[in-house]
N, C-alpha and C positions, 0 to 999 in steps of 0.2 A: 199757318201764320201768314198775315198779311198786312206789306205797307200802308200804315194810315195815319194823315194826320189827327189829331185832337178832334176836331169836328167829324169827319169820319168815323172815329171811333163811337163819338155818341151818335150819331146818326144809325149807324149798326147797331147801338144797343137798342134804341129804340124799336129801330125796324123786329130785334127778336121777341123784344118783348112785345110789341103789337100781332106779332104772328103769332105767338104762342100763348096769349090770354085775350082771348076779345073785348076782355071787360079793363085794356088799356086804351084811354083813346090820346090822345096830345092835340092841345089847342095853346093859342095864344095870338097877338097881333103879328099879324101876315104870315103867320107858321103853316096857314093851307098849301093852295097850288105856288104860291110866292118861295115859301120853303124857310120863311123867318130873314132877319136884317143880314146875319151870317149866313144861311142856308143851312142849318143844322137839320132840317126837319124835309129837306129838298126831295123830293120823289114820292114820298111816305103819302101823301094824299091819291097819287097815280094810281097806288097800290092798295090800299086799306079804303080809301073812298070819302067823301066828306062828311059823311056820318062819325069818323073816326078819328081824322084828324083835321079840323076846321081851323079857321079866323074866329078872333074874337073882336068882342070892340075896343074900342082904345080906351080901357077902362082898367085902370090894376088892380081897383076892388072889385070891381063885377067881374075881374078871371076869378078870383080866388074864393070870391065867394060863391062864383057857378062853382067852382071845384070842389068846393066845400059840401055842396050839395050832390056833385054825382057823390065823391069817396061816401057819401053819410047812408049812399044807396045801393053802396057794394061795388062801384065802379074805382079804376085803379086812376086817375085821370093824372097826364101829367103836364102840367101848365108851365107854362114860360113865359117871365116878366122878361121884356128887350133887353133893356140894362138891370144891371142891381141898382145903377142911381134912381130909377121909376119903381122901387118895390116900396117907397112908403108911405102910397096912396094905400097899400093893401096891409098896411102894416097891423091894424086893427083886426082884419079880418084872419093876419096869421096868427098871434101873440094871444086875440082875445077866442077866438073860436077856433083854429084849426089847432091848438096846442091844445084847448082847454077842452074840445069836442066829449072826448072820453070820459073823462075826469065830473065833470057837472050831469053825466046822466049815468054813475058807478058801471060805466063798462057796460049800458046795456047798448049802447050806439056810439061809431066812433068814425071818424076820419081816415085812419089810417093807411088808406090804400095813397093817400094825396101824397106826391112830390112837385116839386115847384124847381124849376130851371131856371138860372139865371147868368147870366154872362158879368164878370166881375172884374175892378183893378183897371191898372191905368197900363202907360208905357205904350199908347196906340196915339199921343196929341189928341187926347179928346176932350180936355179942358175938364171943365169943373160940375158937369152932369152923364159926362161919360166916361170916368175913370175911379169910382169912390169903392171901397172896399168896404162893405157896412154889414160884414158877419158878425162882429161882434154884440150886435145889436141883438142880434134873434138868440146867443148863447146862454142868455138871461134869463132864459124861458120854458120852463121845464115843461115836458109834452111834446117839443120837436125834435130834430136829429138836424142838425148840418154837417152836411158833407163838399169837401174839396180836393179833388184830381189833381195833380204834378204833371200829367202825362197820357198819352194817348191808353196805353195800354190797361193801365188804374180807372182813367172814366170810365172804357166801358164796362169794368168790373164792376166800379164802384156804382156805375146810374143802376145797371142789372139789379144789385143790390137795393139799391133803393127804392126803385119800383116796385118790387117783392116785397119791402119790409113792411109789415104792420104799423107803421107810427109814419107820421106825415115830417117826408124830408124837406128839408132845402136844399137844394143841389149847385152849388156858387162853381162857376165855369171860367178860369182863366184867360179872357178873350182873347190877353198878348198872344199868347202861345197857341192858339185857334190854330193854325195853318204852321204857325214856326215848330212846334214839337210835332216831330215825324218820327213812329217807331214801330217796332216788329208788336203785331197783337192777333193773339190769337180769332182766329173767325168764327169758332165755335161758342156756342151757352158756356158762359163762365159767369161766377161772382166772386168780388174780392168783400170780405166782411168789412160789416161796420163797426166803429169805436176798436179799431187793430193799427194802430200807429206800426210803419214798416223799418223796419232799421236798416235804411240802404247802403251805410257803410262801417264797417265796425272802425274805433279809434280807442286812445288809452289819455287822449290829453284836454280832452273838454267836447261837451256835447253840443250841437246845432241843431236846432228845434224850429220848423216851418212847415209850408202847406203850399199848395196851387204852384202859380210860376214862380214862387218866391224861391223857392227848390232850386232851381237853377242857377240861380246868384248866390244859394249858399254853397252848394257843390265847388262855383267857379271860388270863390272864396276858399276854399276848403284845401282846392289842389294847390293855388298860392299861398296856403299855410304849410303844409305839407315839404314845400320848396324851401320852408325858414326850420324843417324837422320837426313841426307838429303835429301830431296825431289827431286828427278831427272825426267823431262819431259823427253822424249822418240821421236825425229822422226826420221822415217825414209823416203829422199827424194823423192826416187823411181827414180824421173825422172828428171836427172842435166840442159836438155835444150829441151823447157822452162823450169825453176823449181819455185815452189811454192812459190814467196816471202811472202805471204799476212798470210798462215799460220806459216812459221817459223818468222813472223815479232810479228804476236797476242803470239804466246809462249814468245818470248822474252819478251815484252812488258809485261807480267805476271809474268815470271821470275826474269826479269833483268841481266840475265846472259846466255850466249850460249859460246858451247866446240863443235868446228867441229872434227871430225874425218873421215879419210881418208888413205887408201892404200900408194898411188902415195907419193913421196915426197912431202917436206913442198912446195917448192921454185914452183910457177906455178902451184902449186897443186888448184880443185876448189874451196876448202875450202877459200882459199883469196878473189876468189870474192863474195863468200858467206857473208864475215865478212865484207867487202867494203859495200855491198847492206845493210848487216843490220845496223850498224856503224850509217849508214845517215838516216836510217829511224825509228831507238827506242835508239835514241846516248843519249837520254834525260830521258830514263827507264834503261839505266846499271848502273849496280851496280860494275862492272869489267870490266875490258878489255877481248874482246872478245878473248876464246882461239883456239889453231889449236894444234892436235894431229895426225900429221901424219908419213909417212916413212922419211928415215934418206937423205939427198940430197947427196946420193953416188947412182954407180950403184949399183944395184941390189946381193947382196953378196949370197954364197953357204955355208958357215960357219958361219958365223953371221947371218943369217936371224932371229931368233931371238930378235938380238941387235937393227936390219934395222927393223921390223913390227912397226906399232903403237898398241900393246899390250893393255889388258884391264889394269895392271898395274902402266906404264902411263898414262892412261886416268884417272882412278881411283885416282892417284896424282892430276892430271890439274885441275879435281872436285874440291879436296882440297881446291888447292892453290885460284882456283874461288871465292870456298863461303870464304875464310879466307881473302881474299884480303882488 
């Protein structure tokens, strides 16, 4: 085991998965000798060489669509849009080709080696093009996988993972917590599966349902409920497509109560279909209506942000209001 932060973590996985399959290369804007805007990618060109892990140009359809082209040629390639707010120049090239790649030529050729990196969320003052939380866009789209870390230890399981998986991931990277989540991770090849929602704390009085650094503000929410004698179950989904119905359906069904929280706005946010799915499937075990605790349905504010996050605060309220209902 060893100290590392969030970046750290992926930076390690990368490096093992670069070491141990030559057919992984990592490119994107300034991810070469630069090492990317974070440094996630920092050394890995000293090491592997520029054939392997390059710059691209400042184009986010032309990464996605170079990458579309090695995965379609056997290569594992794993790309990095800067922000999540610049992945909807390439939005075309995920939705309409790297989802659909397989599927329009019956599995004789497919994509699936591609992952896509991308730094996600706010809580950094980065105003209104570098704070947007836009997974639930891609959840709509059958053909990809989207994956999202809580934590040092989980990314590198989970990027491991996704590099390896046969289906072209997107990998949404919690930036707050870049350097702020610091924890014990194993140094060794490991993988944490995809579509395995992890149930980080058992409880008997209402379920908490989140992802990325949202985790954190539901946890702190959780121990301040805890203080008022409530019982608060704990998951975190990891993985929004596919995602885990069958566990967060047994939590409810024990609880009686689930509080989604989420980054992104309420309005389209994935938390709705979240509460749709479970609605129909333990509508006969709530004790409440299902809650959603997310961002404010404005753009993305520089002086409010604040006001716009979904806070432990609010959630700690939604608790409340849940078990008092």
């Amino acid at each position: 085991m060893a100290q590392m932060n969030l970046l750290q973590a992926i930076n390690n996985a990368l490096d093992i998965a670069m070491g141990n399959d030559s057919r992984v290369v990592v490119f994107g804007e300034d991810v070469g000798h630069f090492g990317g805007v974070f440094r996630a990618t920092a050394k890995l060109q000293d090491k592997y060489g520029k054939a392997r892990c390059f710059n691209s140009p400042l184009t986010e359809q032309g990464i996605i669509g170079f990458a579309n082209g090695l995965a379609a040629q056997g290569m594992r390639p794993v790309a990095e849009i800067q922000f999540a707010d610049y992945i909807f120049p390439a939005f075309d090239q995920i939705v309409n080709e790297s989802a659909k790649f397989r599927y329009r030529s019956g599995n004789e050729f497919d994509v699936g080696g591609l992952t896509i990196r991308t730094p996600y969320g706010g809580g950094i003052a980065g105003g209104h093009y570098h704070s947007q939380s836009p997974e639930a866009y891609f959840t709509q789209t059958p053909g990809l996988k989207v994956v999202v870390p809580r934590n040092p230890k989980e990314a590198k399981g989970l990027l491991l993972a996704s590099i390896r998986d046969d289906n072209p991931v997107i990998f949404f990277e919690p930036k707050r917590i870049y350097r702020a989540s610091v924890g014990e991770v194993p140094e060794e090849d490991y993988e944490i599966p995809l579509s395995q929602a992890d149930v980080v704390q058992q409880g008997s009085d209402i379920t908490l349902l989140g992802w990325g650094a949202q985790m954190e503000l539901i946890e702190n929410a959780a121990k301040r409920a805890a203080a008022d004698g409530i019982s608060c179950e704990i998951i975190d989904l990891r993985t929004l497509l596919p995602w885990d119905v069958a566990t967060v359906a047994n939590s409810v069904v024990k609880t009686g109560r689930l509080l989604i929280s989420h980054e992104a706005p309420l309005t389209g946010g994935f938390a709705g279909e979240i509460a749709a799915t479970i609605q129909d499937q333990c509508f006969l075990h709530l004790e409440s209506p299902i809650a959603r605790v997310c961002g404010l349905d404005t753009p993305y504010p520089l002086s409010l942000e604040r006001e716009h996050m979904a806070n432990e605060h609010k959630i700690y309220e939604a608790i409340k209001a849940s078990v008092n209902f």
